[in-house]
PyMOL Python script that loads the backbone (N, CA, C, O; Angstrom):
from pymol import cmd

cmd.read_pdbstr("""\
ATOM      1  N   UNK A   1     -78.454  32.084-117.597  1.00  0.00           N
ATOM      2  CA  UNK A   1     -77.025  31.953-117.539  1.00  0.00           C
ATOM      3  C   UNK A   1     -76.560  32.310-116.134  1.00  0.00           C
ATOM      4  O   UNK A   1     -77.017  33.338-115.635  1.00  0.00           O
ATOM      5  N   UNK A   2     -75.929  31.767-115.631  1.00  0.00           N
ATOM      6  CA  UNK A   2     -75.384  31.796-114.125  1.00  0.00           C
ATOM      7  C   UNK A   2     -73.970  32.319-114.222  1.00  0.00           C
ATOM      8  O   UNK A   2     -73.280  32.220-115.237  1.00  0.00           O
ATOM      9  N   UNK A   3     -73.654  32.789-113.281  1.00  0.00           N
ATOM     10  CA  UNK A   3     -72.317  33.382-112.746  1.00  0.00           C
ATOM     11  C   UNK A   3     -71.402  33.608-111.560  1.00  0.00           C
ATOM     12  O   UNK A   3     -71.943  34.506-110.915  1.00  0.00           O
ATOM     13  N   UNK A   4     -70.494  33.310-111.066  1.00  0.00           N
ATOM     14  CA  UNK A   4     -69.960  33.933-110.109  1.00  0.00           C
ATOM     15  C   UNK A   4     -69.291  34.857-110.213  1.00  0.00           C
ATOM     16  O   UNK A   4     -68.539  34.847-111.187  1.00  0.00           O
ATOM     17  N   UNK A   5     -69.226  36.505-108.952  1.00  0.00           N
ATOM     18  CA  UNK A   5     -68.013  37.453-108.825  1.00  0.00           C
ATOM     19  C   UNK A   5     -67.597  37.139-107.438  1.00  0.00           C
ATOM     20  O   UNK A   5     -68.083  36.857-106.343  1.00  0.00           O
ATOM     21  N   UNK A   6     -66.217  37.366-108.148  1.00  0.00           N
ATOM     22  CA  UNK A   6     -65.424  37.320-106.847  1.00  0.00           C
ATOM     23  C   UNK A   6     -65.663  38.622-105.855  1.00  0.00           C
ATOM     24  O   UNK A   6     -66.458  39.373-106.420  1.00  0.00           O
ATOM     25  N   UNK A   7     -65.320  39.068-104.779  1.00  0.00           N
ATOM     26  CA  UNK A   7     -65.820  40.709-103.971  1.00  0.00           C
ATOM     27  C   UNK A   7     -64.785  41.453-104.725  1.00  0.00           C
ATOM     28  O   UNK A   7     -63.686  41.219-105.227  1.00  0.00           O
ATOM     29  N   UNK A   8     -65.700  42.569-104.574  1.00  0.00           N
ATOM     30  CA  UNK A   8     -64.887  43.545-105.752  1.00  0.00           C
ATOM     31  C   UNK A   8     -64.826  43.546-107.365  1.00  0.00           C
ATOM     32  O   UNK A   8     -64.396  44.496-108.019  1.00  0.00           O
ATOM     33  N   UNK A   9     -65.267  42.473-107.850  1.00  0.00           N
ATOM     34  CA  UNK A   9     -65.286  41.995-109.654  1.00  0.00           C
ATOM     35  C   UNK A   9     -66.501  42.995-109.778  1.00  0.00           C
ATOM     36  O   UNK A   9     -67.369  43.254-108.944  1.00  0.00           O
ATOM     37  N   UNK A  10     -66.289  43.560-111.249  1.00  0.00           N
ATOM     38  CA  UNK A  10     -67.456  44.462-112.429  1.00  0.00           C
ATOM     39  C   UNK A  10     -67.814  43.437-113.251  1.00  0.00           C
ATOM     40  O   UNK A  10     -67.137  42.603-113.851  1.00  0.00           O
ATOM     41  N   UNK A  11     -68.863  43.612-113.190  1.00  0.00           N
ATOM     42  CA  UNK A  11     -69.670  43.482-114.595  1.00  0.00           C
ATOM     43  C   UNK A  11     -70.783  44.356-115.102  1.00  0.00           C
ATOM     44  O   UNK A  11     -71.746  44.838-114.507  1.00  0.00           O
ATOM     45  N   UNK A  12     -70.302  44.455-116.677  1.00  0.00           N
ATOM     46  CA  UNK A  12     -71.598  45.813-116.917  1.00  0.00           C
ATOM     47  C   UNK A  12     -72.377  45.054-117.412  1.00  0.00           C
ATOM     48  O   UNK A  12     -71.970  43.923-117.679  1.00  0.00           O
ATOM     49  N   UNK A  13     -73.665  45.392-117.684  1.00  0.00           N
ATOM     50  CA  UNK A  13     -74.807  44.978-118.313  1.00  0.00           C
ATOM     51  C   UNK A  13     -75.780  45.413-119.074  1.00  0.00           C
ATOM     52  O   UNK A  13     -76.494  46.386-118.834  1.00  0.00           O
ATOM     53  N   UNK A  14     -75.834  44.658-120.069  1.00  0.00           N
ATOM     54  CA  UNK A  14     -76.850  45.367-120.954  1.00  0.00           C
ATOM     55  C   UNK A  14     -78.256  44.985-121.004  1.00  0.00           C
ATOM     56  O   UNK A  14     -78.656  43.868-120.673  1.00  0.00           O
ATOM     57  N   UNK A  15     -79.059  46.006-121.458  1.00  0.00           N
ATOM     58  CA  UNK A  15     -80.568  45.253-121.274  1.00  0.00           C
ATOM     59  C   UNK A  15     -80.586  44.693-122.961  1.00  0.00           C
ATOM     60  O   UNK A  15     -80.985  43.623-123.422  1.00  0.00           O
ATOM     61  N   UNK A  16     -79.951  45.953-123.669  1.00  0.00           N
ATOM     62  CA  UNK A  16     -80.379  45.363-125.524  1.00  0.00           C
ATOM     63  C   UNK A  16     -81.763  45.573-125.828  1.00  0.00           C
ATOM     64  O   UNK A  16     -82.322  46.610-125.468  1.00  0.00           O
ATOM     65  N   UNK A  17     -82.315  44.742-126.413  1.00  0.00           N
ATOM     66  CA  UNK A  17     -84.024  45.040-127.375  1.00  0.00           C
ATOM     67  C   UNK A  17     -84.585  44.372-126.283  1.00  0.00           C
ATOM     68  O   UNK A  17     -85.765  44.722-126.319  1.00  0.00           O
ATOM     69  N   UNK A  18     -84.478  43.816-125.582  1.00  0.00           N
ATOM     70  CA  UNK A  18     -85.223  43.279-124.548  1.00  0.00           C
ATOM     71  C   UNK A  18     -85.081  43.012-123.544  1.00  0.00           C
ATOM     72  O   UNK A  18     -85.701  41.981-123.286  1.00  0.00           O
ATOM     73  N   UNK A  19     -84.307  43.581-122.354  1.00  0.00           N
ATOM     74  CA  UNK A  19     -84.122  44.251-121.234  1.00  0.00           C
ATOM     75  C   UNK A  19     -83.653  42.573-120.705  1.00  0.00           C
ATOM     76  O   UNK A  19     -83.798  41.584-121.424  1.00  0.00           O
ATOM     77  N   UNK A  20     -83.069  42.550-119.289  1.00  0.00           N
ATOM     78  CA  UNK A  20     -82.764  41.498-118.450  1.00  0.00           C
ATOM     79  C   UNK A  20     -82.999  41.368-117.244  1.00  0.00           C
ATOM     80  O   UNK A  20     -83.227  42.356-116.547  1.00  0.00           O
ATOM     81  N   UNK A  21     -82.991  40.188-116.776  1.00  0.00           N
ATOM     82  CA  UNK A  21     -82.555  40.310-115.256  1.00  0.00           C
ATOM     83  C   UNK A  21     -81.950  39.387-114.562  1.00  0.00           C
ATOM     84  O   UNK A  21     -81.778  38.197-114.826  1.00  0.00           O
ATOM     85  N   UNK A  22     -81.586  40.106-113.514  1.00  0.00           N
ATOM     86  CA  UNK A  22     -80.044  39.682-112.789  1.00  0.00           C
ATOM     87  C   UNK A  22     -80.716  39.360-111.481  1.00  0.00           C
ATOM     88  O   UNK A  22     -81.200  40.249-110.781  1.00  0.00           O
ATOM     89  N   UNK A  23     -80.743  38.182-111.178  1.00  0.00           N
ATOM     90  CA  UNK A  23     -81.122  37.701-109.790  1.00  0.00           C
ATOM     91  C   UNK A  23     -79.661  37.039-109.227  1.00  0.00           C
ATOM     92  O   UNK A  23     -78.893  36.279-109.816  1.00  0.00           O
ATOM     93  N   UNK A  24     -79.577  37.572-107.973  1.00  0.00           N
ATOM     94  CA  UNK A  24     -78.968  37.460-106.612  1.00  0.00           C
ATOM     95  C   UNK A  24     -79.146  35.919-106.529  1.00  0.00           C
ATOM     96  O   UNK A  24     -80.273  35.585-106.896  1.00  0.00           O
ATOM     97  N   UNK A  25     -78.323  34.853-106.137  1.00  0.00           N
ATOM     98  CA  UNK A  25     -78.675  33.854-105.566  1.00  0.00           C
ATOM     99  C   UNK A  25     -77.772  33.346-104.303  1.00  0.00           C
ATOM    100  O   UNK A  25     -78.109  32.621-103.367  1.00  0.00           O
ATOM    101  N   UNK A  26     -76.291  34.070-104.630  1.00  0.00           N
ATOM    102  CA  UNK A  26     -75.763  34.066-103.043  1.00  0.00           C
ATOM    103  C   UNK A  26     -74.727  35.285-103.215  1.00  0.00           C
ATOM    104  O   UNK A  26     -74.089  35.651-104.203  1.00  0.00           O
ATOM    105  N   UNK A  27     -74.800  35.886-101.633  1.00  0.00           N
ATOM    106  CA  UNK A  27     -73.506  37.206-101.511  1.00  0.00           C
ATOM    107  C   UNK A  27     -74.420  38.682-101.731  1.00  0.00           C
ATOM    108  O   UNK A  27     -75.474  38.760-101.100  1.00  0.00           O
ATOM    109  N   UNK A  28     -74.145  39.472-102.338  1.00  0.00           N
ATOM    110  CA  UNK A  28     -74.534  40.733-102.156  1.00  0.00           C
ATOM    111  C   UNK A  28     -73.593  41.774-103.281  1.00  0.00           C
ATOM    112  O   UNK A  28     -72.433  42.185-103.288  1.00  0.00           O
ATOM    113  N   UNK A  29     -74.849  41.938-104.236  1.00  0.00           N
ATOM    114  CA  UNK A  29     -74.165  42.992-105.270  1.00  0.00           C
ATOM    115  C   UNK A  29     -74.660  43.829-105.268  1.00  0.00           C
ATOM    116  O   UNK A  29     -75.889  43.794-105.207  1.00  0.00           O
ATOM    117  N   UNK A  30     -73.932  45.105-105.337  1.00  0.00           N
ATOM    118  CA  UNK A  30     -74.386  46.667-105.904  1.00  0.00           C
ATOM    119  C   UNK A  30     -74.263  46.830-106.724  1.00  0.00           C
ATOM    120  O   UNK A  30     -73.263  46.355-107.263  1.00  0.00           O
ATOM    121  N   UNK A  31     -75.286  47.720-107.555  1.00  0.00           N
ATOM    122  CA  UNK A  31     -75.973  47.708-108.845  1.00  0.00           C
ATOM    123  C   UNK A  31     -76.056  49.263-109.131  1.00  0.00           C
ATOM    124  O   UNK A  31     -76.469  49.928-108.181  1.00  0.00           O
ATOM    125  N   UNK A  32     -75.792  49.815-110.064  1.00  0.00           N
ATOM    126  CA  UNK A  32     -76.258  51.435-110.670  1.00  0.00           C
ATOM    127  C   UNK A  32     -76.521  51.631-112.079  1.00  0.00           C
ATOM    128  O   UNK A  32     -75.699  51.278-112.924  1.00  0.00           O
ATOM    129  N   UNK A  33     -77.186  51.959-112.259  1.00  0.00           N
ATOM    130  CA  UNK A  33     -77.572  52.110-113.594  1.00  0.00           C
ATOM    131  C   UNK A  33     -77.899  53.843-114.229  1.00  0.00           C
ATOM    132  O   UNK A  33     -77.604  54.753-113.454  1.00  0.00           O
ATOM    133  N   UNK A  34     -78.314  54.106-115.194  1.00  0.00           N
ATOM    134  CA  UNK A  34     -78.702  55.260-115.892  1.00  0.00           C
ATOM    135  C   UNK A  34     -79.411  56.334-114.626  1.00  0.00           C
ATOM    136  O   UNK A  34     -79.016  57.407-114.169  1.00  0.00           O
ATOM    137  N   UNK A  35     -80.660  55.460-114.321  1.00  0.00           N
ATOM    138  CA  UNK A  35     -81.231  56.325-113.457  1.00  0.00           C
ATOM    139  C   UNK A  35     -80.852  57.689-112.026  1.00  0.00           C
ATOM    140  O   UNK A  35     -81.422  58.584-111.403  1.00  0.00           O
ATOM    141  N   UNK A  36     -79.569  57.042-112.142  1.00  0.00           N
ATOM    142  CA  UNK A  36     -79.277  58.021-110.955  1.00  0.00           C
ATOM    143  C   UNK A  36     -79.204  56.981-109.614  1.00  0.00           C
ATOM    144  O   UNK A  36     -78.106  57.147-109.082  1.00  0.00           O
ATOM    145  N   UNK A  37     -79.743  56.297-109.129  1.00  0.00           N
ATOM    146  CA  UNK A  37     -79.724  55.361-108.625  1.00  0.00           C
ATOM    147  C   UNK A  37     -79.014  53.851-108.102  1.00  0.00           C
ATOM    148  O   UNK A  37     -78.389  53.120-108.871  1.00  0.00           O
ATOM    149  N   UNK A  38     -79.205  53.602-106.892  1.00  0.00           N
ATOM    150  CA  UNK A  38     -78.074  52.242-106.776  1.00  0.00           C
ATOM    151  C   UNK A  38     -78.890  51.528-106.119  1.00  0.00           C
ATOM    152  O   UNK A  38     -79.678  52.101-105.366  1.00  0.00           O
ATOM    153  N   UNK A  39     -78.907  50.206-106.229  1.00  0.00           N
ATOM    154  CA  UNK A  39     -79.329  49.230-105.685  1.00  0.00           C
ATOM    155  C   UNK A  39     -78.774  48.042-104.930  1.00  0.00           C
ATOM    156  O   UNK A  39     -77.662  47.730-105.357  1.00  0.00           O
ATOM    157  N   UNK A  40     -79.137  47.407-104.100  1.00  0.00           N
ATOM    158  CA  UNK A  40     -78.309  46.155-103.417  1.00  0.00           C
ATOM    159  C   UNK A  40     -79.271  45.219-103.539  1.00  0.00           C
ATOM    160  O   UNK A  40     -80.436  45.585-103.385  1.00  0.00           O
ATOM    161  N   UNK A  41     -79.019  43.990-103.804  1.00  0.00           N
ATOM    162  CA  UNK A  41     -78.972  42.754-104.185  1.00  0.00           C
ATOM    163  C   UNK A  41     -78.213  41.682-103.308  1.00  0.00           C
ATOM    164  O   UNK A  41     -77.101  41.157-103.263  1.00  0.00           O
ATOM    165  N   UNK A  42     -79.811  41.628-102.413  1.00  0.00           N
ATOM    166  CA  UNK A  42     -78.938  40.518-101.652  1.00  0.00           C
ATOM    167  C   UNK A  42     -79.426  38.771-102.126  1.00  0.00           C
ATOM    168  O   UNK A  42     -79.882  38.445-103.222  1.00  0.00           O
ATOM    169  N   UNK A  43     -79.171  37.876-100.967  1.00  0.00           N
ATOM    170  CA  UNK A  43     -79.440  36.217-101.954  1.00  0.00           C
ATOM    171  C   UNK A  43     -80.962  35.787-102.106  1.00  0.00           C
ATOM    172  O   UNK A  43     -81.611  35.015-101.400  1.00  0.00           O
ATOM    173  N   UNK A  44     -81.303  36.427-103.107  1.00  0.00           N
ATOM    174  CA  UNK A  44     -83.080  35.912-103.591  1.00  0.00           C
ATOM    175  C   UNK A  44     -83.447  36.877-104.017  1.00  0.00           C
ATOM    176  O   UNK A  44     -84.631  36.758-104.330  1.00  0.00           O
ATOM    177  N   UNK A  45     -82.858  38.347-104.327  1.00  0.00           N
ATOM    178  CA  UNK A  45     -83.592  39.434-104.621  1.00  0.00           C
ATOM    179  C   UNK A  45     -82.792  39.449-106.657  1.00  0.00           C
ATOM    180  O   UNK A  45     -81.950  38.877-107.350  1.00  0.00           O
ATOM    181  N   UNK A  46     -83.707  40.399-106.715  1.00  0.00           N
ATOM    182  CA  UNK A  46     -83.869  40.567-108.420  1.00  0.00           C
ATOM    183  C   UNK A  46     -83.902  41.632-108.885  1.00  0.00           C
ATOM    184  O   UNK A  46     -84.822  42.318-108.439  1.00  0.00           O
ATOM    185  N   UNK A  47     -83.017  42.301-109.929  1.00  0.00           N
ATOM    186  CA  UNK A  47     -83.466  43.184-110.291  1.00  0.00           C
ATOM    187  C   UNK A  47     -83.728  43.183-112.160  1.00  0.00           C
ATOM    188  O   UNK A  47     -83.022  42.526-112.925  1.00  0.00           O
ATOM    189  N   UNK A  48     -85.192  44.305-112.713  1.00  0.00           N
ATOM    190  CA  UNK A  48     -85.101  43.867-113.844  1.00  0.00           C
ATOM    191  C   UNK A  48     -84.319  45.197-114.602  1.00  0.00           C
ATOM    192  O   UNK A  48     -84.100  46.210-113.939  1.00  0.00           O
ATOM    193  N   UNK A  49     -84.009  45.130-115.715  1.00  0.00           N
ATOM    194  CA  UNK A  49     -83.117  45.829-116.616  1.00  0.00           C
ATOM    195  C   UNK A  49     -84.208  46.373-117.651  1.00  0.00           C
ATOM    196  O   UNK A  49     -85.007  45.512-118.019  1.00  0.00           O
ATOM    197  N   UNK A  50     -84.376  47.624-118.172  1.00  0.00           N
ATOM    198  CA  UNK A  50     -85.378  47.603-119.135  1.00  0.00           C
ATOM    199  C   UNK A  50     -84.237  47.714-120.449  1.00  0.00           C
ATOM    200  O   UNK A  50     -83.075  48.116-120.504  1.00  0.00           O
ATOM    201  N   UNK A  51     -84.934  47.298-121.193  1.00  0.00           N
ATOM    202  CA  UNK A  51     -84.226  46.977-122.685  1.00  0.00           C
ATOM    203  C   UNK A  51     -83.482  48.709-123.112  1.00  0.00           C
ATOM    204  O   UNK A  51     -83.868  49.835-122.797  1.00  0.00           O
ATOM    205  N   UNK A  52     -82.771  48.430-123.610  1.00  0.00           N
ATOM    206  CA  UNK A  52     -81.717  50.043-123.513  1.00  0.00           C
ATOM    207  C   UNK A  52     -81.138  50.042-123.033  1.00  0.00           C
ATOM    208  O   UNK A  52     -80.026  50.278-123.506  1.00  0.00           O
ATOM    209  N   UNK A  53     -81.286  49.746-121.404  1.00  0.00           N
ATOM    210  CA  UNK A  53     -80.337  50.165-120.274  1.00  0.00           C
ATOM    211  C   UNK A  53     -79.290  49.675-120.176  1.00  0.00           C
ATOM    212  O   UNK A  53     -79.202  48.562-120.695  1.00  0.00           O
ATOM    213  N   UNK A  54     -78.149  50.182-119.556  1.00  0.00           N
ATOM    214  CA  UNK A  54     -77.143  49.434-118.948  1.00  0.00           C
ATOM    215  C   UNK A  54     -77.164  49.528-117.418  1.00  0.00           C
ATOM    216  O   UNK A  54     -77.954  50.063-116.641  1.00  0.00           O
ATOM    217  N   UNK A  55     -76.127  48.889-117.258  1.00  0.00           N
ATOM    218  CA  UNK A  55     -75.620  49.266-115.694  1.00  0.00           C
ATOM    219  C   UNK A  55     -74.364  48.399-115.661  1.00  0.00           C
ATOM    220  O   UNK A  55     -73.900  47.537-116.407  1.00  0.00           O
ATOM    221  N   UNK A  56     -73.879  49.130-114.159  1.00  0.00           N
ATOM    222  CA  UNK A  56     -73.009  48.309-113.995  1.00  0.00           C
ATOM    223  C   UNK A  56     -72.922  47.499-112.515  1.00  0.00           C
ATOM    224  O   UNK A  56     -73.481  48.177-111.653  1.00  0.00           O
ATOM    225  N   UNK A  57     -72.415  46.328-112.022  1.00  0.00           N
ATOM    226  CA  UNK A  57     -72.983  45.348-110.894  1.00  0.00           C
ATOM    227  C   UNK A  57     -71.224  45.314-110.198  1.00  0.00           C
ATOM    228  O   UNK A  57     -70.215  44.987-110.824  1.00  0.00           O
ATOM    229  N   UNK A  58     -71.287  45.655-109.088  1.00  0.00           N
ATOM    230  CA  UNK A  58     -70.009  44.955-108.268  1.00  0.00           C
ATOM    231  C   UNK A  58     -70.482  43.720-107.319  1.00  0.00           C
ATOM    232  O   UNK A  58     -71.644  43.737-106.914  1.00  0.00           O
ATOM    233  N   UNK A  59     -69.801  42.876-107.028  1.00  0.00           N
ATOM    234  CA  UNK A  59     -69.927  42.239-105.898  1.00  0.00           C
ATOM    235  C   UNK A  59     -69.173  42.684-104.724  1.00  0.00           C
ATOM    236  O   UNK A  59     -67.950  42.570-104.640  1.00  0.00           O
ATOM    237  N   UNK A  60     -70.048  43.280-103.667  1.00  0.00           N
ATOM    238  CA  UNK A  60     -69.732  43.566-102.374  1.00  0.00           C
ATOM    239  C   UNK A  60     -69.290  42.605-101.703  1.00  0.00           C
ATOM    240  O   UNK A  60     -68.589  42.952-100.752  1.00  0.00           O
ATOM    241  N   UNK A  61     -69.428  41.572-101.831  1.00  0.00           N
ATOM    242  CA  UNK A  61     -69.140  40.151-101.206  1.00  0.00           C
ATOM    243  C   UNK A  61     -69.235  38.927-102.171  1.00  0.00           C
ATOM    244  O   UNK A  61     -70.231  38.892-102.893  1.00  0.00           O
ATOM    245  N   UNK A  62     -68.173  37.756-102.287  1.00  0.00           N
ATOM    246  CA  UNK A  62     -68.349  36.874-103.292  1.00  0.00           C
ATOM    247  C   UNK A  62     -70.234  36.543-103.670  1.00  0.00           C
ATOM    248  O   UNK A  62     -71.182  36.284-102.928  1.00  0.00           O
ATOM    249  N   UNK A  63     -70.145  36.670-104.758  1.00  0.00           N
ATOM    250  CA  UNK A  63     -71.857  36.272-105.075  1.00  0.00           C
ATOM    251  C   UNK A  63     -71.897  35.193-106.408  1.00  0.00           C
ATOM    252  O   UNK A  63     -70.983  34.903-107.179  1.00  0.00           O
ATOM    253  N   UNK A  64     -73.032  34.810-106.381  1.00  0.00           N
ATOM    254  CA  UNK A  64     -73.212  34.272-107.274  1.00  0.00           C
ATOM    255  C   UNK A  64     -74.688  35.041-108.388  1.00  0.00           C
ATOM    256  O   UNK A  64     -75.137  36.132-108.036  1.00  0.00           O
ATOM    257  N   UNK A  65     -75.174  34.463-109.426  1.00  0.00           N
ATOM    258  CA  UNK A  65     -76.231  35.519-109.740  1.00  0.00           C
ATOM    259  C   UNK A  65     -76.506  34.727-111.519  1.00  0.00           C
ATOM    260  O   UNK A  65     -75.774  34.302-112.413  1.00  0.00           O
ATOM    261  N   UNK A  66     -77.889  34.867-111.304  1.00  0.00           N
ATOM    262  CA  UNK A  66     -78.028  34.468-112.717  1.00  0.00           C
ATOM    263  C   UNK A  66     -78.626  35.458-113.378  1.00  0.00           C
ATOM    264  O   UNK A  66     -79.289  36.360-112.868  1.00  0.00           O
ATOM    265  N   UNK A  67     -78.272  35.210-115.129  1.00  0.00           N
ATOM    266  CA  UNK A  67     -79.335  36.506-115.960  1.00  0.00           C
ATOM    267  C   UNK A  67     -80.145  35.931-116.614  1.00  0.00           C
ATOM    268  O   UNK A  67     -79.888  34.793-117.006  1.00  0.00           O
ATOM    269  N   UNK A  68     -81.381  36.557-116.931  1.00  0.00           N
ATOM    270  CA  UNK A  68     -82.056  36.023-117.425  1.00  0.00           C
ATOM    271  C   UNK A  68     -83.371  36.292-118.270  1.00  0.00           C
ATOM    272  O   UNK A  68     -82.381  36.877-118.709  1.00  0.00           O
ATOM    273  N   UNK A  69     -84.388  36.455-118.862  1.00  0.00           N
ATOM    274  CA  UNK A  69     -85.148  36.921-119.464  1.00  0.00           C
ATOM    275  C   UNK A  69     -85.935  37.871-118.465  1.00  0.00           C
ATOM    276  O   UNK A  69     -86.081  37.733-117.250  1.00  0.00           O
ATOM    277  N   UNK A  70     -86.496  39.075-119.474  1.00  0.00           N
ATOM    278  CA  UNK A  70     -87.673  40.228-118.557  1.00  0.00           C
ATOM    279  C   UNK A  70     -88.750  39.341-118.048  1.00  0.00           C
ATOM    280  O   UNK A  70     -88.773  38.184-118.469  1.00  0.00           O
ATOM    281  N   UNK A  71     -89.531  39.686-117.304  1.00  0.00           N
ATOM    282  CA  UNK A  71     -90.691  39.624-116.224  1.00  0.00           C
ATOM    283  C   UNK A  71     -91.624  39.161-117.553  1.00  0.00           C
ATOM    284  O   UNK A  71     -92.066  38.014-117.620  1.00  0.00           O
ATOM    285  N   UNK A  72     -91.834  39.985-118.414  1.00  0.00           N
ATOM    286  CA  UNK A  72     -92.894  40.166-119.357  1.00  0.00           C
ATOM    287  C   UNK A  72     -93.131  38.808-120.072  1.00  0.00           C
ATOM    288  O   UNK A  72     -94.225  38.345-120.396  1.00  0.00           O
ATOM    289  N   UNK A  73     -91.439  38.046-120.329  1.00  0.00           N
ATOM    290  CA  UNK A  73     -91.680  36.999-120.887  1.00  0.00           C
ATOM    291  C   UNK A  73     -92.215  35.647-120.254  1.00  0.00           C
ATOM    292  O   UNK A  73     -92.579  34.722-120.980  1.00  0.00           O
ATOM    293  N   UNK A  74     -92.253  35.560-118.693  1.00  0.00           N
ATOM    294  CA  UNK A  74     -92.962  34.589-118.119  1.00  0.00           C
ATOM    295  C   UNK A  74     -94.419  34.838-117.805  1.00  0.00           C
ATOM    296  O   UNK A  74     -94.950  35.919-117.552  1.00  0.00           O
ATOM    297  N   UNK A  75     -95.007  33.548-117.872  1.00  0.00           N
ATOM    298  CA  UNK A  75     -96.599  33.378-117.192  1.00  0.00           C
ATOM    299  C   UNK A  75     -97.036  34.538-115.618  1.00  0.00           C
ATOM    300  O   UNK A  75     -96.392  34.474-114.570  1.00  0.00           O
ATOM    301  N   UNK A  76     -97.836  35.182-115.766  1.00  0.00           N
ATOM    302  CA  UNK A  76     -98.024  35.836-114.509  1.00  0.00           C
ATOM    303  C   UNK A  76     -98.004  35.211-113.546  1.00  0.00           C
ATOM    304  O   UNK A  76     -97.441  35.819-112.636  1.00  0.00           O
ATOM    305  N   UNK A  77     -98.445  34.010-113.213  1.00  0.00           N
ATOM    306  CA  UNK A  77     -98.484  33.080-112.161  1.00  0.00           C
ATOM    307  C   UNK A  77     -97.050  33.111-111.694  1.00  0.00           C
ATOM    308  O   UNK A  77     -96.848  33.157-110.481  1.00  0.00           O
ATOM    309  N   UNK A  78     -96.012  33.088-112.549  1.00  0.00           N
ATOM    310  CA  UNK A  78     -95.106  32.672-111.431  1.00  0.00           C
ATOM    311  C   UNK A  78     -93.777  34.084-111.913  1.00  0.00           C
ATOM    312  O   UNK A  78     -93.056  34.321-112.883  1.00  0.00           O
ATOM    313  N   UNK A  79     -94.037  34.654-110.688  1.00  0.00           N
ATOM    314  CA  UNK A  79     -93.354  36.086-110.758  1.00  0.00           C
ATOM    315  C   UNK A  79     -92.314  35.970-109.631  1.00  0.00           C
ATOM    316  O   UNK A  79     -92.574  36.500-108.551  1.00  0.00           O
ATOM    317  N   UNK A  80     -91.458  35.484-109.760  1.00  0.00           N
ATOM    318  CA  UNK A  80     -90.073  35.854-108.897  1.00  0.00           C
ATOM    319  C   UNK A  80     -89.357  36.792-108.463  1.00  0.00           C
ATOM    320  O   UNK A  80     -88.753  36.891-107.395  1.00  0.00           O
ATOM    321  N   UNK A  81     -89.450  37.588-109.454  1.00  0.00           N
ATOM    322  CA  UNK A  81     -89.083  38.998-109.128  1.00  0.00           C
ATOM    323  C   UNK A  81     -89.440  40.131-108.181  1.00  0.00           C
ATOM    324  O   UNK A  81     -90.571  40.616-108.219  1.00  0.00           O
ATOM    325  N   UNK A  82     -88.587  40.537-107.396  1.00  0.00           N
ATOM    326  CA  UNK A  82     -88.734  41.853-106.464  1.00  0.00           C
ATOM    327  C   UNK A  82     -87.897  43.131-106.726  1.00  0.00           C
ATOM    328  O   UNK A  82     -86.701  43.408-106.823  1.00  0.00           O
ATOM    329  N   UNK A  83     -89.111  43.795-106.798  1.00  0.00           N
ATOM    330  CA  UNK A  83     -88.293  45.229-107.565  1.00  0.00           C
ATOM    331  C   UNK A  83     -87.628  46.004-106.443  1.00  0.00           C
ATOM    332  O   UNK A  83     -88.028  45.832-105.292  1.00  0.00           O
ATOM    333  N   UNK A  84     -86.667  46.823-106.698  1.00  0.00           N
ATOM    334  CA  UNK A  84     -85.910  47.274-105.557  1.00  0.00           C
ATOM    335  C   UNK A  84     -86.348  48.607-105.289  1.00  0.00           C
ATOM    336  O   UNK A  84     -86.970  49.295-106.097  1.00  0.00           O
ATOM    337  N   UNK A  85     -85.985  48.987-104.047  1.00  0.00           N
ATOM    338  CA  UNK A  85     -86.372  50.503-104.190  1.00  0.00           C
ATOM    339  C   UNK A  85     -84.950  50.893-104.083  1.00  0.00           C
ATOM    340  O   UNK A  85     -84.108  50.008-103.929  1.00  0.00           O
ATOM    341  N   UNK A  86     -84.597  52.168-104.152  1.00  0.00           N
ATOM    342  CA  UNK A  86     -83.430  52.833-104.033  1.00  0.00           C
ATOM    343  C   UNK A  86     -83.174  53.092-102.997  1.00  0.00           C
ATOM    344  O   UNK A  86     -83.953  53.465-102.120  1.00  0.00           O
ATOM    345  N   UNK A  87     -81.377  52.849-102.883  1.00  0.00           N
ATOM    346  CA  UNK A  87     -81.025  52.572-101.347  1.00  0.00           C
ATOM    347  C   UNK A  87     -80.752  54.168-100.539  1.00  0.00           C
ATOM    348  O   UNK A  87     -80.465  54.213 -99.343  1.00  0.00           O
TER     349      UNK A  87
END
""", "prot")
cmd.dss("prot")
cmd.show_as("cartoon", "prot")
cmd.util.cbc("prot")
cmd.orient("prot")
């Protein structure tokens, strides 16, 4: 499922029974979740959600961003995902 935020728009997120993820595809969002932690998300980066979690995502700059199934559910071969470290 794809999306745009305008700079400055929330969205919270849930992981649920089977966690998500939110890939960056243009602009730059900040991300915080449970952990204590914040993340940035710039255009190609990914972050995954483990099932439970929430968080919540601003756009620092208009972005765009899709969600989409955990890591676990695709073929190993093709892994898109880059895990973030904390900023």
């Amino acid at each position: 499922m794809g999306c745009y935020l305008a700079q400055g728009e929330l969205i919270r997120l849930d992981g649920k029974k089977d966690g998500v993820v939110l890939r960056c595809t243009s602009g730059a969002i900040w991300l915080t979740c449970g952990d204590g932690q914040d993340y940035l998300l710039s255009a190609g980066k990914s972050f995954e959600l483990a099932a439970q979690q929430s968080a919540v995502a601003e756009a620092l700059q208009a972005a765009e961003c899709t969600l989409g199934k955990p890591l676990s559910d695709y073929n190993h071969m093709h892994r898109p995902l880059i895990r973030l470290a904390a900023c």
